[in-house]
N, C-alpha and C positions, 0 to 999 in steps of 0.2 A: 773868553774871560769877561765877567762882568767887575766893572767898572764903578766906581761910586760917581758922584753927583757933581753939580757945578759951583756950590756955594765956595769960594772959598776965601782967600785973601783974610785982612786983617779984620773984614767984617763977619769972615768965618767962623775964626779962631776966638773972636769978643762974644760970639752968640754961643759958640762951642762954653764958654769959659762959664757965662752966664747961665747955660742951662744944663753944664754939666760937673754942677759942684757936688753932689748927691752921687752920680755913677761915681766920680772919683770916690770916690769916700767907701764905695761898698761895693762886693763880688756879687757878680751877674753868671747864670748860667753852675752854678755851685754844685747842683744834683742832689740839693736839698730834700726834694720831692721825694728824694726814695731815703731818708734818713733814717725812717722806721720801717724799712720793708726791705725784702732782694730786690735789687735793681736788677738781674740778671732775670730773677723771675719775673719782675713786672715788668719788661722789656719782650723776653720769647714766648712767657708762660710757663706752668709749673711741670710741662713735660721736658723743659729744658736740661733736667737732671741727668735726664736718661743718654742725652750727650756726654757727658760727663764723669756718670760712676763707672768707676773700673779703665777709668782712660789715661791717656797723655793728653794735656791739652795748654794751651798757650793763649794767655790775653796777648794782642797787640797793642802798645800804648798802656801797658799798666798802670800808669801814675803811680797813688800811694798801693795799688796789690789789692784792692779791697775784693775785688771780683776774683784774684787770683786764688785769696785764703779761704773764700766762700766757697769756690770749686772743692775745694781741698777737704773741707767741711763735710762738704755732701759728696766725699768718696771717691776724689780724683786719683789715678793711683799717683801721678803726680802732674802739679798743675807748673809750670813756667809764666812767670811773669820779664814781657820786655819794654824798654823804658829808653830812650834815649838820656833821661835825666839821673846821675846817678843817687841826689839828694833824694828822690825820691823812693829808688831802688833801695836803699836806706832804710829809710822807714819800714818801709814793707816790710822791708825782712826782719825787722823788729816786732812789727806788730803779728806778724806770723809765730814768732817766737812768743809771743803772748798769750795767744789763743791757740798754740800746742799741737801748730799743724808743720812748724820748720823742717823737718823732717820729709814731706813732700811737696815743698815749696822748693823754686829756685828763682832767682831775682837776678836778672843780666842786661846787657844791653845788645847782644845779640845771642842766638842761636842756631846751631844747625841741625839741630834733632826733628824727626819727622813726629807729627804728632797726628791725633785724630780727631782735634779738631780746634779751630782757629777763632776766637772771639776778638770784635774791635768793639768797641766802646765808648761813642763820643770822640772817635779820634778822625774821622775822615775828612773832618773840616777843617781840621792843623797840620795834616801833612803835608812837608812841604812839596812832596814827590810822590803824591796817589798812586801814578801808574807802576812806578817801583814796587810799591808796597804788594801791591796785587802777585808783582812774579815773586816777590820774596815768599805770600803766604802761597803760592803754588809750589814754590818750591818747598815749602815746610810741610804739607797739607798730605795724609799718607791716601793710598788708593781708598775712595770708599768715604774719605773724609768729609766734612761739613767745615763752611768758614761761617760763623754768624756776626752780622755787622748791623750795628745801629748806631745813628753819628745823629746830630742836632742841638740846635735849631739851624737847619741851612741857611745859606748867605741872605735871601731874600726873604725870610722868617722878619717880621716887625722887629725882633734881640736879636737878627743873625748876624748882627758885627760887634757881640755880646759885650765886653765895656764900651765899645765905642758905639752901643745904641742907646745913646743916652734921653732918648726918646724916639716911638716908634718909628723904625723905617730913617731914622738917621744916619745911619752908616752908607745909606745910599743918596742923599740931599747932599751933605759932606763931600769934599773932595779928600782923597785921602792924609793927603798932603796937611790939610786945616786941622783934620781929626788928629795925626800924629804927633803935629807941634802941640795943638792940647794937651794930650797927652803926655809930653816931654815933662810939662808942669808938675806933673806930681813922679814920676817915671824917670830913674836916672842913667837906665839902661843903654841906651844912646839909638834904638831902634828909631828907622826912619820909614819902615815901608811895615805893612800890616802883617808881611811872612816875616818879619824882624823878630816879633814879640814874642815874649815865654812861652811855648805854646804852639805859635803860629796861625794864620787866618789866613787858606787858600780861597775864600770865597767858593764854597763848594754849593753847587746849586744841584737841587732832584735830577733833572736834564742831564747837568755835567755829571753827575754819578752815574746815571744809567749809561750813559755811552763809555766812562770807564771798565765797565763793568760789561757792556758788551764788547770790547776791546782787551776784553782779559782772556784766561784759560779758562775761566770758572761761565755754570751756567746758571742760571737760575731758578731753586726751586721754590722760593717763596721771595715776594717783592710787597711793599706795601709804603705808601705813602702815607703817614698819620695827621689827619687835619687836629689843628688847635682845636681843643673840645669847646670853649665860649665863640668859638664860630664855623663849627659844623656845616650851621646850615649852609651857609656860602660858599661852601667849598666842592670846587667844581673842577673839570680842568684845565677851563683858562685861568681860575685864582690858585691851581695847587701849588704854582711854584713860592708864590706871596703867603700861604694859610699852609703849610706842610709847618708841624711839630718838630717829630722826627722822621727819620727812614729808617727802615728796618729791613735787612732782607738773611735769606741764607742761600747759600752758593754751594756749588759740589764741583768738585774738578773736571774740567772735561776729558775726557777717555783720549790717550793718546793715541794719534795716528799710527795706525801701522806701516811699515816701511812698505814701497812697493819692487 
């Protein structure tokens, strides 16, 4: 587990407050970037469809559906959206009902239908139980199936502790403790630790992924670490865990063992 920093106490909390009047004030980490585009395609690519038309398929972590209703779009026979959060489940299923696709949409907070194939998105850094999550999408995942996962900015990303990087690489100076009482300030939710919050923040690092992940049932057929594009050129891999964007990969089930 990585750990945040040593700043803390009341000289913490006064430096926290002073220089993080502007994060309070405004969403970090929004996915703004893809406002006018698929996020789904500018994530895999535009052969990503071909996963999808004529399928069963399931986002993990769907928040507001947006990728659910998109699937559905481009021909999903039906797409499952799951959510821990029901307000958000909500929505979705409204805004499905808007764009005329509710009909092959479903919005839950769990499922036990096998599907063909498994999207996360932006979710591996808030669960708060990563290695669950992996048997759950094996267990949902049909023979043959695909899991595609992309999460980001990881924990050691300059925003990897996205409100609380109230400036570069802050989330790790900060003890977590100084960051949270900040936070209280504006926040009346009563969370004290960083897996508390809306959301949640496992501090998920590239490293910590790849060993979940070779700790699972799934193996892998595409892995990719994406460096921040205004610092490419430094990025190597003693800095990828510091300069990775996002992670992206797709996974397949491994074949089960036969009995002997």
């Amino acid at each position: 587990m990585v750990h945040t920093g040593l700043m803390g106490g009341e000289l913490g909390y006064r430096l926290l407050r002073w220089l993080g009047g502007r994060a309070a004030a405004e969403s970090r980490c929004t996915g703004g970037v893809y406002a006018r585009q698929s996020k789904l395609e500018s994530l895999f690519g535009p052969g990503i469809w071909a996963a999808v038309t004529d399928k069963l398929v399931l986002d993990f972590g769907c928040g507001l559906g947006r990728e659910v209703i998109e699937m559905a779009e481009h021909g999903a026979r039906r797409a499952i959206g799951v959510d821990s959060q029901q307000k958000l489940l909500d929505r979705a299923a409204r805004d499905a009902q808007q764009s005329g696709v509710s009909e092959r949409c479903v919005f839950t907070t769990r499922t036990g239908e096998k599907v063909d194939a498994i999207f996360s998105v932006d979710g591996f850094e808030h669960y708060g139980e990563p290695e669950r999550i992996f048997r759950i999408m094996r267990e949902a995942i049909r023979p043959g199936g695909r899991v595609f996962i992309s999460f980001g900015p990881p924990w050691l990303h300059p925003r990897g502790g996205h409100l609380f990087s109230v400036f570069p690489w802050a989330h790790l100076i900060f003890t977590e403790r100084a960051l949270m009482r900040w936070r209280s300030d504006f926040k009346s939710d009563g969370a004290t630790r960083f897996g508390e919050v809306e959301g949640g923040l496992n501090r998920m690092t590239v490293r910590r992924f790849e060993r979940l992940v070779g700790a699972s049932d799934f193996e892998v057929e595409n892995f990719e670490a994406v460096p921040i594009k205004r610092l490419r050129r430094f990025f190597t891999p003693l800095t990828r865990e510091f300069l990775t964007s996002i992670v992206r990969c797709t996974l397949r089930p491994r074949p089960a063992m036969e009995p002997t």
